[in-house]
N, C-alpha and C positions, 0 to 999 in steps of 0.2 A: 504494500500500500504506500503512492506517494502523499503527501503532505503539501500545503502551500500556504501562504500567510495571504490573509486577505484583511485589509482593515483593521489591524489591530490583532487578529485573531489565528492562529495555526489550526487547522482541520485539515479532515482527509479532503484527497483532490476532488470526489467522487461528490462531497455533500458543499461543494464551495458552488455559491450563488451570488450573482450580481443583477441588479434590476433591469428591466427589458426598458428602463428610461436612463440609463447610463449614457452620457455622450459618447463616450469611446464606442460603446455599442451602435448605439445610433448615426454619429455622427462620424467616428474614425479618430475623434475628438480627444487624442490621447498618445502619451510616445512610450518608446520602451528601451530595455539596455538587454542585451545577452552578453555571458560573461562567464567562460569556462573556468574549470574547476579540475585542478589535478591532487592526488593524494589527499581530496580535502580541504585543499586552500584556494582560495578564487585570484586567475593568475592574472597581473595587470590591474589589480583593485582601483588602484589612486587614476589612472587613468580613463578607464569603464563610467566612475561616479562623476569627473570631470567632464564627460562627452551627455551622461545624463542632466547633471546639472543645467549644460546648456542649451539642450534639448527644451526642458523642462523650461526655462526663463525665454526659451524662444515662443512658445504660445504662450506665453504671459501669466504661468502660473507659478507661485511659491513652492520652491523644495517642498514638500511634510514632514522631511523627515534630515537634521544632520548628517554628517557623514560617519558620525561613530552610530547613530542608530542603525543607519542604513547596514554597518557591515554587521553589527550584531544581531539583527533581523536576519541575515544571509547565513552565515556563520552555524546558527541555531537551527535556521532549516536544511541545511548542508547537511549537520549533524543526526536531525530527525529521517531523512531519508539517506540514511545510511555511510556517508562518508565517500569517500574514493572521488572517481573522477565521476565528475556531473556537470551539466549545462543549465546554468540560473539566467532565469526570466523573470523582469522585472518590467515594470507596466503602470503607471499612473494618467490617470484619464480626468477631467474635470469636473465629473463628478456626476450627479444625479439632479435633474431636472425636467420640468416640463419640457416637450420637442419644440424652443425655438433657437433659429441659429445664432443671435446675440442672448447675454444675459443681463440685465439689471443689475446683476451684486452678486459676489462670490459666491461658489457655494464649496464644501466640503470635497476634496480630490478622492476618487478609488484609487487604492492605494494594493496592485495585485502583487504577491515575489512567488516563485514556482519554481521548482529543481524535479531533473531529470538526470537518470543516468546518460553519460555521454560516452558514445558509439565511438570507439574507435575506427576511422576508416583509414585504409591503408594510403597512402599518397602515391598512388599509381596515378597513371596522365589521364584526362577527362577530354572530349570532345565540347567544341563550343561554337555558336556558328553568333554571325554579328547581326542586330535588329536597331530598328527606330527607337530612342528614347524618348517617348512619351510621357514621361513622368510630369509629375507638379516641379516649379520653380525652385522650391526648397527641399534639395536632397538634403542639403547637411543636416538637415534634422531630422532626427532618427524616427518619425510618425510611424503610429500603425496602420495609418489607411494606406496599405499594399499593396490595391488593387492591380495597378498599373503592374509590379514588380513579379506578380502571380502571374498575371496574363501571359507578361514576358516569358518568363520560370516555362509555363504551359506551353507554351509555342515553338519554345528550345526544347523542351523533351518531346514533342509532338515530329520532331526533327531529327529525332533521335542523340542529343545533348544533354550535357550536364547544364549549361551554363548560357544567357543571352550576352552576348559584349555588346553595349550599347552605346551608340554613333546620335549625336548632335551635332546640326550646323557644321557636318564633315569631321569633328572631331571624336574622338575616342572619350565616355565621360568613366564607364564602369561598367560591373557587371551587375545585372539583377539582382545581386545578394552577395557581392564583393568587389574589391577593387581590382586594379588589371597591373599588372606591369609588363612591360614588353622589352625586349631586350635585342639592341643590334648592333653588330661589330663590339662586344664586350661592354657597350655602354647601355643601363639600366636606366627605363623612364618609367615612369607613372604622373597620370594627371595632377595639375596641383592644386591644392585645397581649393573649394568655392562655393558655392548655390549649387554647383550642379552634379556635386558628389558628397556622400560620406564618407566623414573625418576618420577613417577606417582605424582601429587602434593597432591591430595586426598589420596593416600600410606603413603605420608609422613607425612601431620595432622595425620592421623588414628596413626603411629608409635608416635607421639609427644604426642597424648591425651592418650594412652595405658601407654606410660612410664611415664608422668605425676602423673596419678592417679593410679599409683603401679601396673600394671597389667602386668605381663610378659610376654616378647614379645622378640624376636629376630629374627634379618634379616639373616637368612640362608638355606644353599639347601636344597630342597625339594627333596626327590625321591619320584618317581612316584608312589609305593606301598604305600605311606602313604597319600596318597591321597581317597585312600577306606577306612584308616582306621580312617579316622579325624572324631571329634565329631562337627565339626562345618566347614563349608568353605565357606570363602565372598567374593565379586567381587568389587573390587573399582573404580572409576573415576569420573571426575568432573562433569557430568551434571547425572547422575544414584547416588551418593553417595556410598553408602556402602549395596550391596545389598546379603541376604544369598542365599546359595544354598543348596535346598532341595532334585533335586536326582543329582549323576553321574552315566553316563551311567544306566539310567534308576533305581538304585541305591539307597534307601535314604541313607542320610548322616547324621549322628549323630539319639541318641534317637528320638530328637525334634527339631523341626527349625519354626520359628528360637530359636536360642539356647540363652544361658544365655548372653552369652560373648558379642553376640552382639547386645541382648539389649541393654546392657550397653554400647556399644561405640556409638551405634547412638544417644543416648541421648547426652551421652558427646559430639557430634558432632553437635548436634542439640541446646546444651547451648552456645559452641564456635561461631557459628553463631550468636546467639543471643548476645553474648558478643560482637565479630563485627560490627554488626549494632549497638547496644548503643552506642558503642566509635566514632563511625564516624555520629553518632546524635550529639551526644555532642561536637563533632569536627566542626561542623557546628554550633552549637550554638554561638561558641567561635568565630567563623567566620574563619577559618581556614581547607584546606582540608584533605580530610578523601578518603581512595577506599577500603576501606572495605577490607585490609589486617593489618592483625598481625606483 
């Protein structure tokens, strides 16, 4: 049996209820954070709650909750559904009102957190072919109204794909549910921050550990033709990691995939975690806490 906190409260997933007048429900009117979990500790904490936070003041609503609530609400349900590695879903919506699209005066936020065991998938290469991005104006906030992002998602595996790469005004912005990087002649790009992407937090490690260890990388536009011609092209986000892609549009991409480059950044991705969990072992040792960010 899983467990979720809802409004104050821990119950099983099975008896948790929200009113059929909820805006998120009704309206989409609500943003959310996913935020993996290895051995137990939620990896990238300080990072996840800062991407929330600005989520959340971007429709103009108050945190409910600090940042030391928030991880001991997490924390606690981590621990109630069992521990190990799990994928935590967090969710605040504006709350409960009558259906209209402005309101008069505050009202009360839902306030949902929900953990799941999380699926180890192997990082073998994924198929991904490129679509119109149709999205709303504001990717950088992380909203639940998907609709657009699903449709994509549906269209790409209708395609037979993992993945939609999504093309604006000839540029490259991301993928349906990750960011992109593409890779040619040894130099790594990905789009750079704006309106017309999220602030990917797995983006950003990947950018810190690439510039770290000397490998050249810049956040700049994609046009869409250099998308056929990249020797290498990866998909990122938080609970998939860094995964290559082997054709577009039926395509293969680069000589070999996976390719050199990202060998190497998954390793370095895969030492960085392990540098994580040491320091927040030994931050426990000391008696002191640790959430398994940097």
């Amino acid at each position: 049996m899983l467990y979720v906190y809802l409004n104050g409260e821990t119950i099983a997933r099975e008896q948790a209820r929200v009113s059929v007048l909820d805006r998120g429900f009704i309206f989409g009117d609500a943003v959310y954070e996913v935020i993996p979990v290895y051995d137990g500790l939620p990896f990238l904490w300080d990072e996840h709650m800062r991407r929330l936070e600005r989520s959340i003041a971007a429709i103009g609503l108050c945190n409910p909750y600090p940042a030391n609530q928030w991880l001991g609400i997490v924390q606690r349900l981590i621990a109630r559904n069992g521990g190990g590695d799990q994928s935590v879903y967090i969710q605040v919506t504006r709350g409960v009102a009558e259906r209209e699209h402005a309101l008069s005066e505050p009202i009360e936020p839902t306030v949902l957190v929900m953990s799941r065991p999380l699926i180890a998938h192997a990082a073998e290469p994924v198929a991904a072919v490129t679509d119109t991005d149709t999205r709303w104006q504001m990717c950088d906030v992380k909203a639940t109204a998907l609709l657009a992002n699903v449709l994509l998602r549906q269209r790409a595996a209708a395609r037979g794909a993992y993945e939609a790469i999504l093309v604006r005004d000839g540029f490259v912005t991301e993928g349906a549910a990750s960011n992109v990087f593409v890779v040619n002649d040894g130099l790594v790009r990905t789009p750079p921050c704006s309106h017309r992407i999220l602030p990917g937090v797995t983006r950003a490690l990947v950018l810190e550990l690439l510039r770290t260890h000397a490998v050249p990388c810049v956040e700049q536009e994609i046009a869409a033709p250099d998308l056929q011609r990249a020797d290498e092209i990866w998909l990122t986000s938080s609970t998939r990691e860094i995964l290559p892609v082997a054709t577009l549009d039926g395509q293969a991409v680069g000589p070999v995939c996976p390719g050199s480059l990202w060998t190497r950044v998954v390793a370095l991705y895969a030492g960085y975690k392990a540098q994580c969990s040491g320091a927040v072992a030994r931050d426990a040792a000391r008696g002191t806490a640790g959430s398994g960010s940097a």
